[in-house]
C-alpha positions in Angstrom: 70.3 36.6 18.4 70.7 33.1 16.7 69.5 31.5 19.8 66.3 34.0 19.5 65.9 33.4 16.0 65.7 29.4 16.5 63.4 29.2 19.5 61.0 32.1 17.3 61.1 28.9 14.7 60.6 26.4 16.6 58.0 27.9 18.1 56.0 28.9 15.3 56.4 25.3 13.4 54.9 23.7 17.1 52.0 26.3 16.8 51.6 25.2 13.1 51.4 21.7 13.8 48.9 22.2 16.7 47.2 24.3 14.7 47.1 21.8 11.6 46.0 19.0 14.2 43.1 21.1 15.4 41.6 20.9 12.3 42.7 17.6 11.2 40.5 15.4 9.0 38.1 13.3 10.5 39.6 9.4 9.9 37.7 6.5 8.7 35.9 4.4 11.5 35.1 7.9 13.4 32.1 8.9 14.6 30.7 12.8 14.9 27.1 14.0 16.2 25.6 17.4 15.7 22.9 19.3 17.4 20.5 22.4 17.4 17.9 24.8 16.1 16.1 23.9 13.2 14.2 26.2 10.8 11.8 24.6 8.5 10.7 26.8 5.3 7.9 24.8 3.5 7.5 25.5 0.1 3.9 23.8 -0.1 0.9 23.0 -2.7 -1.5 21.1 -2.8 -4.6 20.1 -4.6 -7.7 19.7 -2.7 -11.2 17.7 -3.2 -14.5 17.2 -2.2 -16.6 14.2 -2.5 -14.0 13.3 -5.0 -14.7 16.0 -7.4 -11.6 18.8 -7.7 -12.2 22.0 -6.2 -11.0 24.7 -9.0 -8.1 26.5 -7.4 -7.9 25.4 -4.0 -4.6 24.7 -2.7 -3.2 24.0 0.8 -0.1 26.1 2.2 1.9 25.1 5.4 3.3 27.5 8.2 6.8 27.1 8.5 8.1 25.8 11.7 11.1 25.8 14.4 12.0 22.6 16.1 15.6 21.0 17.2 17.4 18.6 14.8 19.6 16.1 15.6 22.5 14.1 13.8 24.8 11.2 13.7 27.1 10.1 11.4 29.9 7.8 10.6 33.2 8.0 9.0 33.9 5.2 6.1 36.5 7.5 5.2 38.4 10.4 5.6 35.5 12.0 3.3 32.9 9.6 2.6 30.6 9.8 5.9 27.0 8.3 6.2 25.0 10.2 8.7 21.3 10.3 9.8 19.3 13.4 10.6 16.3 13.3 13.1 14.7 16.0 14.1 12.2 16.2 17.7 8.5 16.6 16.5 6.8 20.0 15.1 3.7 21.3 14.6 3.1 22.1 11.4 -0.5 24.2 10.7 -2.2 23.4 7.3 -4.4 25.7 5.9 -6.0 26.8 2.9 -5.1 28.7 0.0 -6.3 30.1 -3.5 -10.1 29.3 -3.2 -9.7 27.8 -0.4 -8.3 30.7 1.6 -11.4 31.7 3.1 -11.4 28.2 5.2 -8.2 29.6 7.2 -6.7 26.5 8.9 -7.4 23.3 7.7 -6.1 20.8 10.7 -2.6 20.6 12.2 -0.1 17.8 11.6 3.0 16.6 14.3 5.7 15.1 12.0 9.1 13.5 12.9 11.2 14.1 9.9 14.2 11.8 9.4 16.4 12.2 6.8 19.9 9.0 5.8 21.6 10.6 4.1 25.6 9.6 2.0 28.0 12.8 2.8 31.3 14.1 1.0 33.5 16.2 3.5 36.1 18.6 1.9 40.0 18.3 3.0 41.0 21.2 3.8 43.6 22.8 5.7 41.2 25.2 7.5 39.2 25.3 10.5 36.3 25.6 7.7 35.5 22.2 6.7 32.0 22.1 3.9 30.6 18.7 3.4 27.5 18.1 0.5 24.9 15.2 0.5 22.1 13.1 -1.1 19.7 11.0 0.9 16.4 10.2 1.3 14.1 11.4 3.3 11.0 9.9 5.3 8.4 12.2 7.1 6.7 10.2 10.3 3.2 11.7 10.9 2.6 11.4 14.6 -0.3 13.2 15.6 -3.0 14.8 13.9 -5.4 17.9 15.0 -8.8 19.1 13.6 -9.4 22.4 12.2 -11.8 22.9 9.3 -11.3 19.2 8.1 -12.8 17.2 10.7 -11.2 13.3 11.4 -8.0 14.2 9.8 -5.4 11.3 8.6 -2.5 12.6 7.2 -0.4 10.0 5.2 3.4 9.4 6.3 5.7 11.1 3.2 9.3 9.9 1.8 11.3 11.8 -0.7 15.0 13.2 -1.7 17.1 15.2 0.0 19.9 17.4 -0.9 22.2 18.6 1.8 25.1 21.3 2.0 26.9 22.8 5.0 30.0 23.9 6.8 32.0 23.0 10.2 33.7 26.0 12.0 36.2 23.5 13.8 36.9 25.3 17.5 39.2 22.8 18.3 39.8 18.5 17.3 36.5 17.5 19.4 34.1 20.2 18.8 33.0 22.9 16.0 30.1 25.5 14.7 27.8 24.2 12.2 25.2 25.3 9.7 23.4 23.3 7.5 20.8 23.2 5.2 18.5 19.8 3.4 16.3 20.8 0.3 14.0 17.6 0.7 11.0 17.0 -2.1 8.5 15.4 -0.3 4.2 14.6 -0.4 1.8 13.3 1.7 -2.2 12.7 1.3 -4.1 13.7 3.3 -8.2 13.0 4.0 -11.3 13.8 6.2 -14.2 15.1 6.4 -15.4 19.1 5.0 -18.7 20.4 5.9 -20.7 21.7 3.8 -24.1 22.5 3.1 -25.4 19.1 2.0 -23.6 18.0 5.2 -20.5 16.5 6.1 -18.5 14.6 2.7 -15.5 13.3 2.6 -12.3 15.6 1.5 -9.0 14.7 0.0 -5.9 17.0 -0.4 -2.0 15.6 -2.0 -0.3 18.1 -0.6 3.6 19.0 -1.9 5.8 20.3 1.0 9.1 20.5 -0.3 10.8 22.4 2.7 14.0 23.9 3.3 15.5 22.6 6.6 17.9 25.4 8.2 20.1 23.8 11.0 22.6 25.3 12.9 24.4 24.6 16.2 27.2 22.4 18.2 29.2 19.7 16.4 30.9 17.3 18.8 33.6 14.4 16.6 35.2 11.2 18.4 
């Protein structure tokens, strides 16, 4: 019975310590990349104008979006990490709103979003392992496409961004993650509106100020 007792010990302290390596803390000078689906919920505005006079009430709105996102990041410590978040080109569709919402879409914008960003991971002794962030944020406009607004040129955005998430940790190497960036960003936007004196020039600041929903594979080394 002894002899039982002792091996039942030791083999619940080996299965502790495994288990406690599993989910050890990342060490400085490693490096972890993330991937997946990424849901972007635009919380947009905008104010729009026509042959530089203000049109009363119009606004701009923009779809939101599903792309992929991916991320790399480095360890300077066991909890500082500095990690950079790209994500592969969306659409997003513009169109109008308020007084404007009779012009339905507006023109169609491909955008690489990319967002540096300084991280703080929690220690903990769980397979659950949250991590917070602030970075910046810069929105590459790639591509532009003509709705209402003819000759679009959409302006190339940077703004904050505020991160939070969590690491299901399957085993040392890999994990579950989801993750989410509030990021403030603008762009301007210009082109030409047609209207019944003909074709003038229109202008629009739009505020997109999206939520970025992330979720996916984790892979650390």
């Amino acid at each position: 019975m002894n002899n039982f007792r002792y091996a039942l010990l030791c083999t619940a302290a080996l299965t502790s310590c495994f288990a406690v390596r599993a989910v050890h803390a990342d060490e400085g000078g490693s490096w972890f990349i993330r991937g997946g689906l990424a849901y972007a919920d635009f919380h947009a505005s905008g104010t729009v104008a026509i042959n530089g006079q203000q049109l009363p009430g119009a606004s701009a709105t923009v779809r939101h979006n599903t792309g992929f996102a991916f991320e790399t990041g480095y360890f300077l410590t066991p909890n500082w990490a500095v990690a950079l978040t790209l994500g592969a080109p969306p659409t997003a569709k513009i169109y109008g709103a308020g007084t404007l919402e009779s012009a339905g879409k507006l023109a169609e914008a491909t955008y690489g979003p990319a967002v540096l960003a300084l991280q703080y991971h929690l220690s903990l002794r769980s397979r659950f392992h949250p991590y917070v962030g602030l970075g910046v944020n810069y929105t590459l406009i790639t591509q532009t496409s003509d709705a209402a607004i003819r000759h679009v040129h959409v302006d190339n955005g940077t703004g904050v961004a505020l991160q939070a998430g969590v690491e299901y940790r399957l085993n040392r190497r890999f994990a579950l993650f989801v993750d989410a960036k509030k990021i403030w960003v603008g762009v301007d936007a210009r082109g030409l509106a047609a209207t019944p004196a003909g074709d003038l020039p229109a202008t629009s600041h739009l505020t997109l100020n999206p939520v970025i929903w992330n979720m996916g594979v984790s892979y650390h080394f």
